[in-house]
Structure formats: structure tokens, C-alpha cells
C-alpha positions in Angstrom: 93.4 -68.6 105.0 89.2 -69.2 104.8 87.4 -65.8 103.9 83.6 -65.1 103.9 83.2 -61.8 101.5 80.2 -60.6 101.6 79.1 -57.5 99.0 76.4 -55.7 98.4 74.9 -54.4 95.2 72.0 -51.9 96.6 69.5 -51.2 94.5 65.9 -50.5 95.5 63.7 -47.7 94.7 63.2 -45.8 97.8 63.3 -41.8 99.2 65.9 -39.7 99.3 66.2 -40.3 103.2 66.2 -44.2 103.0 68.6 -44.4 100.4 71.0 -41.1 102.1 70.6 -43.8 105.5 71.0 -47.0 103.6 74.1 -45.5 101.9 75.5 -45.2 105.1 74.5 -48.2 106.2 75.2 -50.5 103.9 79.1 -51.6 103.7 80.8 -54.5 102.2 83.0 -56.3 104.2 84.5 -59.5 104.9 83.1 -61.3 108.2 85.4 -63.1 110.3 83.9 -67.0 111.6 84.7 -69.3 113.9 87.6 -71.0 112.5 91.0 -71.2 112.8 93.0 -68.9 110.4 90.0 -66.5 109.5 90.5 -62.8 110.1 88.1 -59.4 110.0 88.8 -57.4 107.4 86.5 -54.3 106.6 85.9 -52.4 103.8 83.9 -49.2 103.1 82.7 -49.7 99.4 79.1 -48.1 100.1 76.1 -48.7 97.7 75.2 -45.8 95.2 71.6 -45.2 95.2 72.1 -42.4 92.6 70.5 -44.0 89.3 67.1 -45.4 91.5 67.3 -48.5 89.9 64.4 -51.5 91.0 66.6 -54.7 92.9 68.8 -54.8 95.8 70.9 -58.0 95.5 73.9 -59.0 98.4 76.0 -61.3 96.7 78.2 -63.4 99.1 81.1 -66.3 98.3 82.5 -68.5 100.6 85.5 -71.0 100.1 84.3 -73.2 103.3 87.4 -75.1 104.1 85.0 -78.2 104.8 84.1 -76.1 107.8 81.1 -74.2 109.3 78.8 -73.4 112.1 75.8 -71.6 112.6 76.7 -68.8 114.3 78.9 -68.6 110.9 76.0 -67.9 109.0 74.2 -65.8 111.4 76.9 -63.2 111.5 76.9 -63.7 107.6 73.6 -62.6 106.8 73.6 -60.1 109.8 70.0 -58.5 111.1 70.0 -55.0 109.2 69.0 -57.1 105.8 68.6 -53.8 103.6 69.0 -56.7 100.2 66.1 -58.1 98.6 68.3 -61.2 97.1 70.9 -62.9 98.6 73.0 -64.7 96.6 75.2 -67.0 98.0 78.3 -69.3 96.5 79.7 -71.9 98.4 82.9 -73.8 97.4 84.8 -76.4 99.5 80.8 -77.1 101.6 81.4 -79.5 104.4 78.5 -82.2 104.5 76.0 -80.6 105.9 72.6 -79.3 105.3 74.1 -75.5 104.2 70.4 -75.2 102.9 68.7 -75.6 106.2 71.0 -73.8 108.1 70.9 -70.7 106.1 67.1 -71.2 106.0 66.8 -71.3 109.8 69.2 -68.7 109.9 66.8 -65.9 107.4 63.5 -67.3 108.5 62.1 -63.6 109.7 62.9 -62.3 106.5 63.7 -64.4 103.1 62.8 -67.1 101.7 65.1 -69.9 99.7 64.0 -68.9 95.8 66.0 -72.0 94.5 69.2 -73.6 94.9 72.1 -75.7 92.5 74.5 -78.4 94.6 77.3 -80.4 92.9 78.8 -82.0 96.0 81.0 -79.0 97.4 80.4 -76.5 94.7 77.0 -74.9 95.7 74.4 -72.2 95.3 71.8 -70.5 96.8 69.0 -67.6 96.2 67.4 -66.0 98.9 64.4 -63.5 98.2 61.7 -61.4 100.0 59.3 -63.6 101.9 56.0 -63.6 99.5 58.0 -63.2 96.4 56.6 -65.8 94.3 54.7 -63.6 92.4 58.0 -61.5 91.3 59.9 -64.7 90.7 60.0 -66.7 86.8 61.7 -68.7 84.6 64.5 -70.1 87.7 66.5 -72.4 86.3 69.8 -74.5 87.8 72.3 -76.5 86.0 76.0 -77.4 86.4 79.3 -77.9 84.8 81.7 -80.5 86.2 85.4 -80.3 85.6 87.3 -82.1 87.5 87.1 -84.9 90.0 87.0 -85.4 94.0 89.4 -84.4 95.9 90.1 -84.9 99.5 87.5 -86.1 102.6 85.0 -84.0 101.6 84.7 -84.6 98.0 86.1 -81.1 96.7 85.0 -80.9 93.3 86.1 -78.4 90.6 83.6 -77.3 88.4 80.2 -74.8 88.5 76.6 -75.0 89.6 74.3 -72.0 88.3 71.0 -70.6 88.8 69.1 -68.9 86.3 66.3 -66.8 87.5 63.7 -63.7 86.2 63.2 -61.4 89.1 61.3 -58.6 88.7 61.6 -58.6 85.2 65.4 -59.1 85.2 67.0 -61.7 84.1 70.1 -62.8 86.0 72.4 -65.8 86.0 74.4 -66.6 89.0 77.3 -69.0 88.8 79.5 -70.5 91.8 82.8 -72.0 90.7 85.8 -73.6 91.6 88.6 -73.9 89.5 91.9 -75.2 89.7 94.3 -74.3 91.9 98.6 -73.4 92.1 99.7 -71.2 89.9 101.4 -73.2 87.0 98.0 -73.9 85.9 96.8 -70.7 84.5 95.9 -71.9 81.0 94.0 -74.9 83.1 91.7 -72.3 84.7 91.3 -70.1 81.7 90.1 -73.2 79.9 87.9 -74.8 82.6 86.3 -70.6 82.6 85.6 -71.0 78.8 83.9 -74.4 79.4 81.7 -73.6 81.7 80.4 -70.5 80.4 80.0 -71.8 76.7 78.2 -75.1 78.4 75.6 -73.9 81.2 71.9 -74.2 80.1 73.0 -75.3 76.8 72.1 -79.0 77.3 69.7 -79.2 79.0 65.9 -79.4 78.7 65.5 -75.9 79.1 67.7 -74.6 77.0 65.9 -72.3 74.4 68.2 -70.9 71.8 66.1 -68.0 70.7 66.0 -66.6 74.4 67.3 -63.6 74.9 70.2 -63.7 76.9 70.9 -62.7 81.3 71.1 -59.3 81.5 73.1 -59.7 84.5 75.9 -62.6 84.7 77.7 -62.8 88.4 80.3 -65.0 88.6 81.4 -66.2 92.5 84.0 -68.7 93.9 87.3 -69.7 94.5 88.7 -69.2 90.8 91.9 -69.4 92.1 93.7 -66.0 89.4 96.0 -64.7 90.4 98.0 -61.6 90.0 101.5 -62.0 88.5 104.5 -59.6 88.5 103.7 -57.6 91.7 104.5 -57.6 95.2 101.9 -58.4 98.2 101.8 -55.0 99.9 102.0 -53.0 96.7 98.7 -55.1 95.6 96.8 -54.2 98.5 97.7 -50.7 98.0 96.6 -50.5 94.3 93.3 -52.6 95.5 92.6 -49.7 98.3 93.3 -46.9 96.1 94.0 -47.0 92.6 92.2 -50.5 91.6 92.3 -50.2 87.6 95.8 -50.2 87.5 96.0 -54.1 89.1 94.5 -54.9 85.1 97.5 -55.7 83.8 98.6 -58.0 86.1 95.1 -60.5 86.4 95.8 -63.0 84.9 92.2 -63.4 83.8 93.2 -60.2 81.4 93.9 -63.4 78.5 90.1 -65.0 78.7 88.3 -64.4 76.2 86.4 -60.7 76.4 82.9 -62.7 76.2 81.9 -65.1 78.7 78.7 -66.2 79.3 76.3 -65.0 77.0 73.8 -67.8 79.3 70.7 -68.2 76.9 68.2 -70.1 79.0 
């Protein structure tokens, strides 16, 4: 089953009425599409505006099945757009112009900051229109590994943007890594790769950097969790999330990943 999550991290300075109405306002939640097999499913994870921190980022991935439309996208990005950056992963892109579309689609608003595209694996960063002056340093660079795959050239690896907003450094990374679930040790490897590899070769690459304060990884990083039933799961998930832990099966990675110095 395709899924578009959409989740928002809210946080922009503001008064305590715009942040008590924003709370309210702002939910994550996954959007249903146009598309065979895709269902709502709705969430009420609200932002805490409690430490007044500076950015509001929405942070949005999206296995696309080779499939999309526009009226996709416009109910993705909505018309209440309380973020200041949108961040959005795309895995499995059809070939189309996703960067176009999603332009067209935030025109009033945002503006595309940068983007990163390896075939199907693809990124983009949205910000405030006029932002240039709060944007530095945005960087992109990507991590192939594996090959294509299907009609629409599915690859497998990571694309990732680099970017100082505001004074914050952030690295965003959409990936896809292998699927079925023999091939956990595949995935934890391919997740070690790309993290130790991004930025590190290429022209940019400064090693005396100090590195992101903020790493996001997106995608379809196909974990998944092991010794527990379906329903039970989505119990946990709704109530009692820390206590999934020990069965991710990311819980073997290493502890440090991605440590970007760019």
C-alpha cells in the first residue's frame, strides 16, 4: 500500500495566542491520493511550541509507486502552510517533473531552496518566499547503492541536501533501501554506507566543518519490526511507542550515523 506521511516539526517564535492556535492547528497525518490502494489515516501528534525555538520545518516522505497527480500534491502541501521549510523525500518518483509540480503547486507561499535527484530517489527544500537572505552553505550530494529496477528505474540508494538556515545547520537525506525481510544485514549496511559517504567526496567537503546540528533521515528504509503481531504493533505505536524498541530492527546499526561534515 502507497502512503504520503506528512509531519510536522513546529517551530517558530510567535505569541502565546499563535502558538495556543497553531497547536491546535497543526496535526500530522497521513493524506490519502488518488491512487489505487491508498487510504486516510489521521493522527493527532500536535506541535509543542513550549521551548519558542526559531524554525518551523514540515518534513514529508513519499514512496510514489511510479505514480502521481497534482491534485496529489495539492492536498499534500494543504493551504493552512503554518511551516517555514518543507522538506520533501520522494522514493519510487514516476518520470515526471515532481519539481515543477510541487513548484506550481506552493507558488503563493514558498519557494524551491534546492533540490538532489538520483533517478527515483529525490529531494526537495521548500522555504519562505524572499528567504535568500536566511539561506547558506546548501549543498546536495548522493549515494548510489544498488541498480535499476523496474520501468521506472527504481534505484536504491540516497540523495541529500545540506543547507544553513537561519543559522542552523541541517542535513536532509531521502533513501531507499532494500527491500524483503531476509535482507536486514543488506539494509543495515547500505545505512552505514551512506551515512559514512555523503559530502565526503566531494568538492565541498571540508573536514574541519563542524558537523549538522540536525540530521533527518526520510524514505522507504524498508525495517522492519520482528517478533510481534500486526494489531499489537499499532497498539504500542498509538500508545505506548518506546516499548516497539526492541523489536526495530534498526536497534543493531551502529548508535552514530551521520555525523555529515560539509
Amino acid at each position: 500500500m502507497v502512503k504520503i506521511l506528512e509531519m510536522g516539526y513546529c517551530c517558530r517564535r510567535r505569541s502565546k495566542m499563535e502558538r495556543s492556535n497553531a497547536s491546535d492547528n497543526m496535526v500530522s497525518h497521513i493524506v490519502a491520493a488518488q491512487q489505487e490502494g491508498i487510504r486516510t489515516v489521521r493522527s493527532c501528534n500536535s506541535c509543542d511550541f513550549s521551548s519558542d525555538p526559531d524554525v518551523c520545518i514540515c518534513l514529508v516522505t513519499w514512496n510514489m509507486n511510479g505514480q502521481v497527480s497534482y491534485e496529489d500534491l495539492a492536498e499534500l502541501v494543504g493551504s493552512k502552510r503554518k511551516f517555514d521549510l518543507l522538506v520533501v523525500g520522494l522514493q519510487e518518483a514516476p518520470q515526471k517533473s515532481i519539481s515543477r509540480m510541487l513548484q506550481a503547486t506552493l507558488a503563493e507561499t514558498h519557494a524551491l531552496l534546492g533540490k538532489a535527484i538520483m533517478q527515483s530517489v529525490q529531494l526537495y527544500v521548500f522555504g519562505p518566499k524572499d528567504s535568500e537572505l536566511d539561506t547558506k552553505e546548501l549543498k546536495v550530494d548522493k549515494q548510489s547503492v544498488g541498480g535499476l529496477g523496474g520501468l521506472i528505474g527504481r534505484k536504491k540508494g540516497a540523495v541529500a541536501i545540506h543547507i544553513n538556515f537561519r543559522g542552523i545547520r541541517m542535513v536532509f537525506i531521502s533513501c531507499h533501501l532494500s527491500a524483503h525481510a531476509h535482507n536486514v544485514e543488506e539494509r543495515n549496511e547500505q545505512c552505514r554506507h551512506i551515512s559514512h559517504s555523503l559530502f565526503t567526496k566531494s568538492k565541498h567537503w571540508n573536514p574541519y566543518a563542524p558537523p549538522a546540528q540536525l540530521t533527518v533521515w526520510l524514505g522507504d528504509l524498508n525495517y522492519r519490526l520482528q517478533g510481534i503481531d500486526n494489531q499489537p504493533a499499532r497498539k504500542l505505536i498509538r500508545k505506548d511507542l518506546h516499548k516497539i524498541a526492541p523489536h526495530d530492527e534498526t536497534g543493531n546499526l551502529d548508535s552514530k550515523l551521520c555525523g555529515c561534515r560539509c
